[in-house]
TIZAMI-767052 format. One line per 2 residues: number of its first residue (from 1); their letters; for each residue x, y, z of N, C-alpha, C. Coordinates in steps of 0.02 Angstrom, whole numbers, plus 50000, padded with zeros to 5 digits. Last residue first. Example, Ala and Ser with C-alpha at 12.3 -4.5 7.8 and 13.67 -1.06 7.14 Angstrom:
<atoms>
2	SA	50642,49888,50354,50684,49947,50357,50645,50002,50394  50660,49716,50390,50615,49775,50390,50660,49835,50390
</atoms>
This chain:
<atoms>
383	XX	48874,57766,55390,48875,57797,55433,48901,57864,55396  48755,57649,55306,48814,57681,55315,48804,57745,55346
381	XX	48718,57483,55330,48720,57531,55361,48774,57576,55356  48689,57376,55203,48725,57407,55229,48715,57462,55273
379	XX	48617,57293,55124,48592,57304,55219,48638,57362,55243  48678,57306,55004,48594,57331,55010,48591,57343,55075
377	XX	48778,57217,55014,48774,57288,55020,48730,57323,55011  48707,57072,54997,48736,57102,55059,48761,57183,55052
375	XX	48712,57044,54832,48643,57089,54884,48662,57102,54960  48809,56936,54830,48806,57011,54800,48778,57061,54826
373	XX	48740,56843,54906,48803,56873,54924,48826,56930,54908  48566,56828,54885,48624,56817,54855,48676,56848,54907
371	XX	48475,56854,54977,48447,56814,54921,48522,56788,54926  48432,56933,55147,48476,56923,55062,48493,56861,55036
369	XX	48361,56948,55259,48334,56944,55180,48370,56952,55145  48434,56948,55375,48433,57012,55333,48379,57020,55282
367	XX	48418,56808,55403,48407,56842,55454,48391,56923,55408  48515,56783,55296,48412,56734,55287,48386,56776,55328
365	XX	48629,56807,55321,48581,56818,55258,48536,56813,55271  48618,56732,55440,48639,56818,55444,48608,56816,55362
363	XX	48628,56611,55383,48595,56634,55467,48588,56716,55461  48754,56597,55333,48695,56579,55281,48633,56610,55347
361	XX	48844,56616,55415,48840,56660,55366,48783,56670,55340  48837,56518,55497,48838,56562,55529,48810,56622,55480
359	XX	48862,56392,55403,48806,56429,55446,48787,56482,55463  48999,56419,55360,48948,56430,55328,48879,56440,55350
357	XX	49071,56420,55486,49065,56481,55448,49005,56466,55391  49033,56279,55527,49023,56340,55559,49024,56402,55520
355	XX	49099,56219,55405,49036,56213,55415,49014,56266,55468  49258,56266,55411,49208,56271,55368,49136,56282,55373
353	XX	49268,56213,55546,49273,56281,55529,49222,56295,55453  49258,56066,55507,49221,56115,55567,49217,56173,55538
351	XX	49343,56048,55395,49279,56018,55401,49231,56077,55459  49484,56070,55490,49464,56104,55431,49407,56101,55407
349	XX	49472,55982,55614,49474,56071,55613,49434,56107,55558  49496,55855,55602,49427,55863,55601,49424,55960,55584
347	XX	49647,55840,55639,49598,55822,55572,49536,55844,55554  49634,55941,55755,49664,55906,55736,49634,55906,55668
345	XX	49576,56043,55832,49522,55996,55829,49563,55928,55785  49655,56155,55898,49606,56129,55935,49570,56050,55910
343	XX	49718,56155,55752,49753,56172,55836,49705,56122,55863  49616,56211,55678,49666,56146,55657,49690,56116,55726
341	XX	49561,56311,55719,49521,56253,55722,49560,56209,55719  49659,56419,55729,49644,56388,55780,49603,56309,55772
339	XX	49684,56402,55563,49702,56354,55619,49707,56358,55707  49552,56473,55568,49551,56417,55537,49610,56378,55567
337	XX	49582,56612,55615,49515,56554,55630,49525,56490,55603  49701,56655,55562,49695,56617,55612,49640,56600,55644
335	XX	49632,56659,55406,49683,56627,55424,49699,56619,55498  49518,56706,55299,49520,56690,55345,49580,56639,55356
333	XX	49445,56827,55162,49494,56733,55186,49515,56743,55248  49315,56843,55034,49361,56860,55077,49402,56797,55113
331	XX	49241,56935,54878,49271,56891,54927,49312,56889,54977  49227,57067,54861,49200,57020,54815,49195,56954,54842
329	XX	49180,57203,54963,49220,57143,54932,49181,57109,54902  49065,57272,55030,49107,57279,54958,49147,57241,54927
327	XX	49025,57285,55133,49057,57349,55119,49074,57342,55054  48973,57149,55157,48926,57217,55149,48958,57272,55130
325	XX	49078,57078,55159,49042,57089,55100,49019,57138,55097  49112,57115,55295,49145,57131,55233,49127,57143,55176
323	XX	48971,57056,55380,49017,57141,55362,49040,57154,55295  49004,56906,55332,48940,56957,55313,48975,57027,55302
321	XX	49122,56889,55406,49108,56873,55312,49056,56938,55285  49049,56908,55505,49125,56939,55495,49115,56954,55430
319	XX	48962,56803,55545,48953,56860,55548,49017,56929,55503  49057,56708,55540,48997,56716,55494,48988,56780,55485
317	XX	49224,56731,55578,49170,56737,55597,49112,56734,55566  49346,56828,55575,49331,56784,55630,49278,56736,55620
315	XX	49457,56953,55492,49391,56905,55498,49412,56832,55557  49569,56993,55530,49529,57037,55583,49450,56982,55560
313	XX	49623,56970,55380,49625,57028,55436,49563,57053,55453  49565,57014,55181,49599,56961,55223,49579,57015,55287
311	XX	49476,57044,55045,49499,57066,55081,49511,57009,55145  49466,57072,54858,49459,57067,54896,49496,57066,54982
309	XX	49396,57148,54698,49419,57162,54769,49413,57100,54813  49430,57122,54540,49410,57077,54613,49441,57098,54659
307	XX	49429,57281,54430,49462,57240,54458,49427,57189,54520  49341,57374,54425,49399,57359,54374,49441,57323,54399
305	XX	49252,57439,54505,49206,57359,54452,49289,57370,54395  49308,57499,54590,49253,57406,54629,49248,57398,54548
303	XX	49364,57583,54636,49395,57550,54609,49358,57475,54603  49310,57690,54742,49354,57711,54693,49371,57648,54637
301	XX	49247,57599,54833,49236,57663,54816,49234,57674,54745  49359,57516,54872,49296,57507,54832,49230,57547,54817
299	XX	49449,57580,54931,49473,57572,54889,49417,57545,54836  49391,57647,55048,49374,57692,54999,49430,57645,54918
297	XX	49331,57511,55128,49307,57562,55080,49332,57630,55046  49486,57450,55147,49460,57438,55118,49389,57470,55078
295	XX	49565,57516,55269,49578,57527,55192,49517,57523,55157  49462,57476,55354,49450,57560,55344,49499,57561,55290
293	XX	49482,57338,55357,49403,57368,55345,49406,57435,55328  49599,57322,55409,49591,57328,55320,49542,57329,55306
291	XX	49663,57492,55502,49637,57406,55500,49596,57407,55435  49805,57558,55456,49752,57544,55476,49725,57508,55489
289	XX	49995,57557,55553,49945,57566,55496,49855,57542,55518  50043,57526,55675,50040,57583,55643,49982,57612,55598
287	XX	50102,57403,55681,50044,57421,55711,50024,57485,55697  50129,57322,55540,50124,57384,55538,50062,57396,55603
285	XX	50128,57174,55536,50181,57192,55518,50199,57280,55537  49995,57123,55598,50093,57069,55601,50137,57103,55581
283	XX	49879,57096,55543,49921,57147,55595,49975,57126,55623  49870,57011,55431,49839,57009,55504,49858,57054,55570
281	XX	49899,57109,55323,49949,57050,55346,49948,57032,55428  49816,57165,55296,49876,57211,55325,49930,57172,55368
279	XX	49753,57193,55136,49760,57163,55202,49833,57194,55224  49650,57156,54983,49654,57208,55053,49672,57181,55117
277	XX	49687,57074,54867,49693,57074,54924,49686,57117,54970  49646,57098,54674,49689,57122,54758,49671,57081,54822
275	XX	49656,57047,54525,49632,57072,54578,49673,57076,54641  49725,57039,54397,49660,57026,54396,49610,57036,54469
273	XX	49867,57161,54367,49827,57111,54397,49748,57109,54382  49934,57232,54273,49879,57190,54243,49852,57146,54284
271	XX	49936,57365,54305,50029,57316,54303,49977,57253,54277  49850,57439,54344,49898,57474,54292,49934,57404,54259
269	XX	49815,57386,54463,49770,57395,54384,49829,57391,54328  49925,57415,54553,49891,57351,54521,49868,57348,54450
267	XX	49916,57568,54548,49961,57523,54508,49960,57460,54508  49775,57579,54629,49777,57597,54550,49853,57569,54505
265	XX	49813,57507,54754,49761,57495,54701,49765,57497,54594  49904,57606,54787,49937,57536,54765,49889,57479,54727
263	XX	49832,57696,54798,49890,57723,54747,49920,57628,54732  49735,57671,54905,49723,57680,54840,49774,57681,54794
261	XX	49800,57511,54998,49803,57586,54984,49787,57601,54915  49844,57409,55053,49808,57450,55087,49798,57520,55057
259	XX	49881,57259,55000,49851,57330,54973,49833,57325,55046  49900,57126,55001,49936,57148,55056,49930,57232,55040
257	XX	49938,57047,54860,49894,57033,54917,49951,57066,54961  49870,57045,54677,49921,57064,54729,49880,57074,54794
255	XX	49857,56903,54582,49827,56945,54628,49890,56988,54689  49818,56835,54450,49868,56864,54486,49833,56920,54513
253	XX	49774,56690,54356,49752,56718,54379,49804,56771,54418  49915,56622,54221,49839,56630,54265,49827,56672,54300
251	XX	50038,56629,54167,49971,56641,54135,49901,56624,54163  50190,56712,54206,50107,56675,54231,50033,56697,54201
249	XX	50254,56796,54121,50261,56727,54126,50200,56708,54165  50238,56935,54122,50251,56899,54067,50249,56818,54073
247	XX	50200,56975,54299,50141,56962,54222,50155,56924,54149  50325,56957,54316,50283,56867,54340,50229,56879,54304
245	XX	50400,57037,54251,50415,56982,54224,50360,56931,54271  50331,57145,54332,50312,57149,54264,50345,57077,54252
243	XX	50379,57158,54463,50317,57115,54448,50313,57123,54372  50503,57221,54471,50494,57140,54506,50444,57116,54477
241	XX	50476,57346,54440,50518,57309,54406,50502,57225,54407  50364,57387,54530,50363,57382,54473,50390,57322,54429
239	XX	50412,57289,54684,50406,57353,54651,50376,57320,54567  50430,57230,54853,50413,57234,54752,50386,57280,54734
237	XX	50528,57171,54963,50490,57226,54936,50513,57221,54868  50559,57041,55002,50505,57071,55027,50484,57130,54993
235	XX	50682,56955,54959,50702,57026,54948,50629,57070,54991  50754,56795,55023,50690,56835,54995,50698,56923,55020
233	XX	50871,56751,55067,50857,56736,55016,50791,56763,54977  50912,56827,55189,50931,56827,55122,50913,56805,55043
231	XX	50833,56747,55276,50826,56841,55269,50877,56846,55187  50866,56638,55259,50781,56646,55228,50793,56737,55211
229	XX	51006,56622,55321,50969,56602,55250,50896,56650,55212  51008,56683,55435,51017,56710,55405,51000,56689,55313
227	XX	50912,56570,55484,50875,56636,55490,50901,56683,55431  50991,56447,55452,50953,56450,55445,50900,56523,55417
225	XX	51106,56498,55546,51122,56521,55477,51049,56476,55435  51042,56482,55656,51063,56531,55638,51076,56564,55583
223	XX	51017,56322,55688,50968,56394,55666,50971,56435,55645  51133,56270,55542,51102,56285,55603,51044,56312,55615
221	XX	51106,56146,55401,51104,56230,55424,51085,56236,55499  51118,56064,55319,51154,56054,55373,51165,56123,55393
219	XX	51100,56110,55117,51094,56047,55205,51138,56071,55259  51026,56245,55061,51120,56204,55093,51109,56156,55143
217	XX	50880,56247,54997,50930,56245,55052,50977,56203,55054  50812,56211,54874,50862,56252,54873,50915,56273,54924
215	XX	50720,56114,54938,50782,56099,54892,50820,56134,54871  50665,56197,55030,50688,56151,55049,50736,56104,55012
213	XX	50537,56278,54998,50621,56300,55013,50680,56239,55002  50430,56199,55042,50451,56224,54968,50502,56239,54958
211	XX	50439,56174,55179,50449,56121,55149,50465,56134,55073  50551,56202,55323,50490,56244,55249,50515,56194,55195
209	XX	50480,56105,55446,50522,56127,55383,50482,56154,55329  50421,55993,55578,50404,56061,55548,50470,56081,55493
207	XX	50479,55808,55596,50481,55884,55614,50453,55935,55566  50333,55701,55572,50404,55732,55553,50414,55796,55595
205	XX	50210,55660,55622,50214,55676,55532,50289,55694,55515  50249,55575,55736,50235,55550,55687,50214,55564,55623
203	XX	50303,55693,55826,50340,55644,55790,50313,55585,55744  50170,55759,55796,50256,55796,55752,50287,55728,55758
201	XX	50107,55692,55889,50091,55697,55827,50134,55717,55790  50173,55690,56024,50149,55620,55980,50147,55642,55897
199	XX	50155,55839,56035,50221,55817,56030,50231,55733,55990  50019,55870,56035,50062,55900,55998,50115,55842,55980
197	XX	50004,55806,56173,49977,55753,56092,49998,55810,56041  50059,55817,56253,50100,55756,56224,50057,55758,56168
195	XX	50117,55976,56332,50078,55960,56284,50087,55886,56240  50231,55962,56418,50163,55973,56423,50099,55984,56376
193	XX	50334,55967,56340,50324,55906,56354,50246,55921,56398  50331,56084,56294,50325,56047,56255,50302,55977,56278
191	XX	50367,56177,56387,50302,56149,56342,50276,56120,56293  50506,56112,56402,50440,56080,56463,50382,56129,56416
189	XX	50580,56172,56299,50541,56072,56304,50531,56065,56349  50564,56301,56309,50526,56264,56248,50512,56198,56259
187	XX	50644,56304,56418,50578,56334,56410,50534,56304,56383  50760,56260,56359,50728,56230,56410,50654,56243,56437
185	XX	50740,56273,56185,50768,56311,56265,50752,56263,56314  50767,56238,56045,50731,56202,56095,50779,56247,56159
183	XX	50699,56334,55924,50743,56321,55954,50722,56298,56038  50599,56268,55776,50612,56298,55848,50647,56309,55873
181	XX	50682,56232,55643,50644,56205,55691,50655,56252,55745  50646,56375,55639,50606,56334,55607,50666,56289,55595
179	XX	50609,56505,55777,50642,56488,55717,50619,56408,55688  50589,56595,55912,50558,56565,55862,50598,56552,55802
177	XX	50614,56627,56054,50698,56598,56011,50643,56564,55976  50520,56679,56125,50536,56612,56124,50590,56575,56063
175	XX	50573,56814,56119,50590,56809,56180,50583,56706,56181  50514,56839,55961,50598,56862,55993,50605,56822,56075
173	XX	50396,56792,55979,50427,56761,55966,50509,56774,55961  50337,56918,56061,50325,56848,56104,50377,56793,56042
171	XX	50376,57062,55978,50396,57019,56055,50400,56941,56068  50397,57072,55834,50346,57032,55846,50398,57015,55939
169	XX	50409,57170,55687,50421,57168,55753,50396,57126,55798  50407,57099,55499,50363,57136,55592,50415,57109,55639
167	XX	50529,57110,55389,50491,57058,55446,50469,57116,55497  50475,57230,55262,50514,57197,55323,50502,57160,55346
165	XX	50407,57206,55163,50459,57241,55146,50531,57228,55210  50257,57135,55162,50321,57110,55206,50398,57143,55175
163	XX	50162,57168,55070,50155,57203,55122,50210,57189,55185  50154,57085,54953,50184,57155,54935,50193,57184,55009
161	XX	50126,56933,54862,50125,56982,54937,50172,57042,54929  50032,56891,54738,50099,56903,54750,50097,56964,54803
159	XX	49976,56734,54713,49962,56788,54759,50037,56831,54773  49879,56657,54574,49954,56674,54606,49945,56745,54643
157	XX	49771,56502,54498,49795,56599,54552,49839,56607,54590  49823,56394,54460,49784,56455,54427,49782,56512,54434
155	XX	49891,56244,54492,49893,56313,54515,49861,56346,54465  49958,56123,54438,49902,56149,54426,49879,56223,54458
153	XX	50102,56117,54469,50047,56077,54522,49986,56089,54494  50148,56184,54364,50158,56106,54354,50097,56076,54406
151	XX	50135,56329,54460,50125,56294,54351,50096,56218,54368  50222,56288,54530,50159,56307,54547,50107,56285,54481
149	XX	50344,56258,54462,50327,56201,54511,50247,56222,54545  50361,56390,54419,50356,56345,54366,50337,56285,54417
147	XX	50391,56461,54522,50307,56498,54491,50307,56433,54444  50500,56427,54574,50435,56400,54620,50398,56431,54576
145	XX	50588,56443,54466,50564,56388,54459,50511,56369,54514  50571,56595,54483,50551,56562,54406,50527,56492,54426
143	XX	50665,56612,54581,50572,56627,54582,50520,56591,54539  50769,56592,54562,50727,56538,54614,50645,56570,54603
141	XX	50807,56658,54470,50807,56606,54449,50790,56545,54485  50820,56798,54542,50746,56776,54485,50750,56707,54463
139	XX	50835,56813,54694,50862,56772,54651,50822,56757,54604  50746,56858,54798,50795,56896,54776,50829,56887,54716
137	XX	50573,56800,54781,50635,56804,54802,50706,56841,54782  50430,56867,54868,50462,56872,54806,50531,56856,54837
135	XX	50318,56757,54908,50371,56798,54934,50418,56790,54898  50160,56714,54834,50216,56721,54830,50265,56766,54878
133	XX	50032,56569,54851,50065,56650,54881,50138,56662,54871  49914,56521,54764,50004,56500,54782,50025,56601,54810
131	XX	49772,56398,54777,49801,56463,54753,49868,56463,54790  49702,56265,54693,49725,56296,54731,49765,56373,54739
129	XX	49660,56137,54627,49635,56171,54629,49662,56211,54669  49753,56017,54564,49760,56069,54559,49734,56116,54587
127	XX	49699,55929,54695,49686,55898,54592,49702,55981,54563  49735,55932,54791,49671,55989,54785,49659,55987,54719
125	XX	49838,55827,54839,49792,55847,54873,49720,55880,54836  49916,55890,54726,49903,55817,54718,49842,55831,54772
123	XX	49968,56010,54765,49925,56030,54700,49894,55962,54700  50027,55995,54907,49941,56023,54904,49903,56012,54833
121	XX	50134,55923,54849,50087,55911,54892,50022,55933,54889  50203,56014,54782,50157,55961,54738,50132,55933,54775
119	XX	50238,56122,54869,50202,56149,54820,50149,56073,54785  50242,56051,55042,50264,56064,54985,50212,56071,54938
117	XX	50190,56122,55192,50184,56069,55142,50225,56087,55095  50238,56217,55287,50272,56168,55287,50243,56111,55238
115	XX	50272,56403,55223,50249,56336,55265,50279,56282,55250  50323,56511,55139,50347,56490,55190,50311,56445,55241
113	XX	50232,56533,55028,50287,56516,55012,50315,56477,55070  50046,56475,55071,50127,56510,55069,50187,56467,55037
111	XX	49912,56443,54971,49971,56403,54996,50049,56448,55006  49767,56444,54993,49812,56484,54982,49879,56453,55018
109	XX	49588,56387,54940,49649,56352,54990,49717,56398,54948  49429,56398,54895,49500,56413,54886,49553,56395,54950
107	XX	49307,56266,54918,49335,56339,54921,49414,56355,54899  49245,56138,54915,49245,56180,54857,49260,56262,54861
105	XX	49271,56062,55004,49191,56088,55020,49231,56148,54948  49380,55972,54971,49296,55936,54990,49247,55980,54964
103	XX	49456,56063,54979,49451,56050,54936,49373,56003,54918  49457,56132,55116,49435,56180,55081,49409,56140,55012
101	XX	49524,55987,55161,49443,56036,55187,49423,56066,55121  49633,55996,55105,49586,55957,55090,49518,55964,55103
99	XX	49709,56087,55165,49686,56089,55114,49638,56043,55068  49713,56079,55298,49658,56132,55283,49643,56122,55190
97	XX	49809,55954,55295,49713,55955,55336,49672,56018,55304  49892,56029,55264,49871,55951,55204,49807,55974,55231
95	XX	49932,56099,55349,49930,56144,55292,49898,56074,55230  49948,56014,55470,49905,56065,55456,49875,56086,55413
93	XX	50020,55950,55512,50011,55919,55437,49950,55959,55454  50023,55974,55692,50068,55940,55649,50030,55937,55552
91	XX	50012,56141,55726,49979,56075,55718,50004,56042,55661  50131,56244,55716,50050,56243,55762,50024,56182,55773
89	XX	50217,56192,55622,50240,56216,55702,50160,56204,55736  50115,56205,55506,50127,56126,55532,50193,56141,55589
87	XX	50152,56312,55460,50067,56283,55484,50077,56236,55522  50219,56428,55400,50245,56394,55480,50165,56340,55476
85	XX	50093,56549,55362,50160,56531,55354,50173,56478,55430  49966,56557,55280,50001,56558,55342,50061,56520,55330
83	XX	49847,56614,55171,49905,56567,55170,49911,56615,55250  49670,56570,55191,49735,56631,55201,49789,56592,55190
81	XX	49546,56506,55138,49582,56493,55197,49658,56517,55166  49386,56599,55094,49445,56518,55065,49486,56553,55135
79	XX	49205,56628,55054,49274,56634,55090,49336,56569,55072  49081,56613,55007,49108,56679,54981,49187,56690,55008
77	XX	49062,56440,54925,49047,56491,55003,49103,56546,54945  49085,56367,54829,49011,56363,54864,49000,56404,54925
75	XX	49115,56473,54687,49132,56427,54726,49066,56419,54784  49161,56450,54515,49093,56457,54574,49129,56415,54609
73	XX	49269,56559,54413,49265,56477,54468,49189,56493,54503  49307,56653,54354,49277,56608,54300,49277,56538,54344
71	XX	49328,56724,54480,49410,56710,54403,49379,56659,54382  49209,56688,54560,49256,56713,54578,49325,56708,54503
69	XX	49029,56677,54615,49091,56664,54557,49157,56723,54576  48994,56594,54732,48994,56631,54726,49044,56640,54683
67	XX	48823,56519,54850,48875,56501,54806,48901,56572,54771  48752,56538,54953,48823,56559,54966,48875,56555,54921
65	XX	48587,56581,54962,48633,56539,54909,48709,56582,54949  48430,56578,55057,48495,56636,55042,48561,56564,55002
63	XX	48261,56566,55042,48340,56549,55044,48369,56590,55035  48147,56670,55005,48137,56589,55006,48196,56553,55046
61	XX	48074,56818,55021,48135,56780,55027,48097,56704,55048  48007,56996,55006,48005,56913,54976,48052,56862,54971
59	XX	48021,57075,55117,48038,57068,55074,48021,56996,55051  48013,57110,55282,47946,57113,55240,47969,57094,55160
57	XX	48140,57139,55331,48114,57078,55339,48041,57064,55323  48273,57198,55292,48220,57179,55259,48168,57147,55275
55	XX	48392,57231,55416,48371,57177,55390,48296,57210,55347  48540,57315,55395,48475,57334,55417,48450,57270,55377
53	XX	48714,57312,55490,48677,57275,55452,48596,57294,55445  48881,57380,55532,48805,57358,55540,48761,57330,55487
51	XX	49027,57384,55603,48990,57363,55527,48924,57353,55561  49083,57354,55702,49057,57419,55705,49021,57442,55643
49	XX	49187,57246,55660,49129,57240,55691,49103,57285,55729  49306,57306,55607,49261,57278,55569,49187,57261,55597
47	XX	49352,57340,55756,49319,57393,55684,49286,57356,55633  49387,57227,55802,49342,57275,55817,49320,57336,55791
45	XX	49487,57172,55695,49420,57150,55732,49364,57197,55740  49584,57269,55686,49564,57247,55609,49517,57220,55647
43	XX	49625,57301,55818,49591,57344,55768,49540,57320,55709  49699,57181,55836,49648,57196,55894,49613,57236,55854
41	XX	49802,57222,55773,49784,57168,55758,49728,57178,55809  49872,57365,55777,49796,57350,55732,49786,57281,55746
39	XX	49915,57336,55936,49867,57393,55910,49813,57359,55843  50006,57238,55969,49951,57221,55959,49900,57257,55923
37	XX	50154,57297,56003,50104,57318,56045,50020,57288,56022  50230,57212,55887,50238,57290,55940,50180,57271,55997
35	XX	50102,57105,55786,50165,57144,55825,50157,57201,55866  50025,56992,55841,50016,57028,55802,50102,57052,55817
33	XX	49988,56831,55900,50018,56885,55909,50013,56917,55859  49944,56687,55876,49889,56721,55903,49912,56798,55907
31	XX	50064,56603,55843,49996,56605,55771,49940,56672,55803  50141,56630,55912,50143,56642,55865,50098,56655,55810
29	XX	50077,56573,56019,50089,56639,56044,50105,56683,55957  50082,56430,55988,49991,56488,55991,50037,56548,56001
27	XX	50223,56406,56002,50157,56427,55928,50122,56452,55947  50261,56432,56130,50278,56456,56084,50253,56471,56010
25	XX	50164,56353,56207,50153,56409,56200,50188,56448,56147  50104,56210,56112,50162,56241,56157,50142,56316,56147
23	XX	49942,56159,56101,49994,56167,56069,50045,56200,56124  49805,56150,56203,49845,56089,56145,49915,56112,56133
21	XX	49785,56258,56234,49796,56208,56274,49815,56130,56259  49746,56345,56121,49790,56371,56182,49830,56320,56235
19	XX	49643,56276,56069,49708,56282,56047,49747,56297,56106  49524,56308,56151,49551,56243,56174,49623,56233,56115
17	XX	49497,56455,56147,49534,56409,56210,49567,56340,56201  49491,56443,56032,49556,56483,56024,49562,56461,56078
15	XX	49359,56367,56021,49423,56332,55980,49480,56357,55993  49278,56477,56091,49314,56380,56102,49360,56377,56068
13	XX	49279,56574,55991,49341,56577,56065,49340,56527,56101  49194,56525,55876,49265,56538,55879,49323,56551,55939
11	XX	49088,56424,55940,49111,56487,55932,49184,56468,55926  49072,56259,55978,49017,56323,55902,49057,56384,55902
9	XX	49113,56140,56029,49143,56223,56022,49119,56248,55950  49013,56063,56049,49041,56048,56086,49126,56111,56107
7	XX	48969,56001,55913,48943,56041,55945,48974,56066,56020  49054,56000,55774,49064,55962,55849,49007,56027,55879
5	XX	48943,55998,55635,49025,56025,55671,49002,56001,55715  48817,56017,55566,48864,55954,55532,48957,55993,55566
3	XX	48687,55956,55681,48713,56003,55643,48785,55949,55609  48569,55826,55661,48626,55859,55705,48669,55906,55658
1	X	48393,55843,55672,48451,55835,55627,48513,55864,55661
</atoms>
């Protein structure tokens, strides 16, 4: 029976080679960089995978099930696909491809503020099913109407990011004049022109644009006043004040995403979210700070059955999924595994990735003896 992905890149560092060699360097450098110096984004990996596992293997086991309830949803795997911002710079109609994946195979799909589908795009795509990341904006009367155009798409779970107070420091896209559209250097269009099936393909979905933004923007914006647009128009840091009116008005699911910390745990609770995010915003913003495997236990420690933990950063991997769980999450999401796959595999990306991670996962259960997803902190090895 042939497995159900290309056999042809089973691991995740095929797909990051053969992205690398599809797209201009200016994206992969984007989608693959952390900031400053890289520190936690390299961290959030290799600490998570210092997670161990003790297998059972005299225990009574038939199968291991991946299915897994999440805000009154079963879904059929324990993972969904990260919002990312910019999707369709990397690979043209990216942010459609992953969402239809996820929607096939019955996972969550997280739609930034700052990419390139639009809000009624994905909700038509995913028959509502989908989740909406928010970057709070400065202007409550632009916020209102993207939480009301999230509303309208069918939307249920709203992700409101807390961990971009600033834009990260980020080298490799200061030095490739990153902006949206790109800025074409001379640099930029010989890799561009070295890459034609990138370049075929943008010109046949369109140029890259934030596509949700996009009716509130002043036509006819340079780059410049482009940049200075966006920095203006979203405030990044939320507080109290900011979030009590999106509890009065969104009546679904709300999650704050971008915790690292017990105190920001416990004012979640407080403010009525229904759950968290542990993440550190793939190490993009704070090389400083920890990696969101070492936030992440003592916030489930302290805080596992009042609220859905869960956790983003540094996953890669079947194996990966596994870890996490084992420490405690409820669920977890994955964002540059997935469009490396997009990168590398075009249409086919989102389908792949999927099916690889679910293998991989369901392999490591059956390998452990765990029944369920829940039962992954039984193997736990703690140190």
């Amino acid at each position: 029976m042939n497995p159900p992905y290309n056999t042809n890149y089973p691991g995740i560092d095929d797909l990051r080679k053969r992205a690398k060699a599809r797209i201009p360097r200016f994206a992969f450098e984007y989608l693959d960089g952390g900031c400053n110096e890289d520190v936690n984004l390299h961290k959030n990996t290799s600490e998570l995978r210092e997670v161990e596992l003790k297998p059972h293997y005299l225990s009574p086991h038939t199968e291991s099930n991946l299915k897994t309830d999440l805000f009154g949803v079963t879904y059929d795997a324990p993972f969904g696909i990260a919002p990312v911002g910019l999707q369709g710079l990397m690979w043209p109609n990216a942010a459609e491809i992953l969402a239809k994946a996820a929607f096939k195979h019955n996972i969550p799909f997280v739609l930034s503020t700052v990419t390139t589908s639009s809000i009624e795009r994905i909700g038509e795509i995913t028959e509502g099913k989908f989740w909406f990341q928010l970057y709070h904006p400065a202007d409550n009367s632009l916020r209102d109407d993207i939480l009301k155009r999230a509303s309208e798409a069918g939307c249920k779970t709203l992700c409101v990011l807390c961990d971009v107070p600033t834009f990260g420091f980020r080298p490799r896209d200061i030095r490739n004049g990153l902006a949206m559209p790109p800025r074409m250097t001379l640099a930029n269009m010989l890799q561009v022109m070295g890459r034609p099936n990138w370049a075929i393909n943008t010109i046949i979905h369109g140029q890259p644009e934030f596509a949700i933004m996009k009716k509130y923007m002043p036509k006819g914006l340079n780059m410049a006043q482009l940049g200075a647009y966006m920095n203006a128009t979203f405030s990044g840091r939320v507080n109290e004040e900011k979030i009590a009116p999106i509890r009065d008005m969104w009546k679904g699911n709300l999650v704050l995403k971008g915790v690292a910390s017990e105190q920001d745990t416990e004012m979640a609770i407080r403010l009525g979210f229904d759950g968290i995010i542990v993440s550190n915003h793939g190490g993009r913003q704070l090389d400083a700070g920890q990696s969101s495997i070492k936030s992440l236990s003592p916030i489930v420690d302290k805080f596992k059955d009042k609220l859905s933990i869960m956790m983003d950063s540094g996953l890669r991997s079947g194996p990966d999924i596994a870890r996490t769980l084992a420490c405690g999450a409820d669920f977890t999401f994955l964002g540059r595994t997935f469009m490396y796959a997009v990168s590398a595999l075009g249409t086919e990306g989102g389908d792949h990735m999927i099916n690889i991670l679910k293998t991989q996962l369901k392999q490591v259960m059956e390998q452990v003896c765990s029944a369920e997803v829940f039962d992954l902190p039984n193997h736990l090895i703690k140190k």
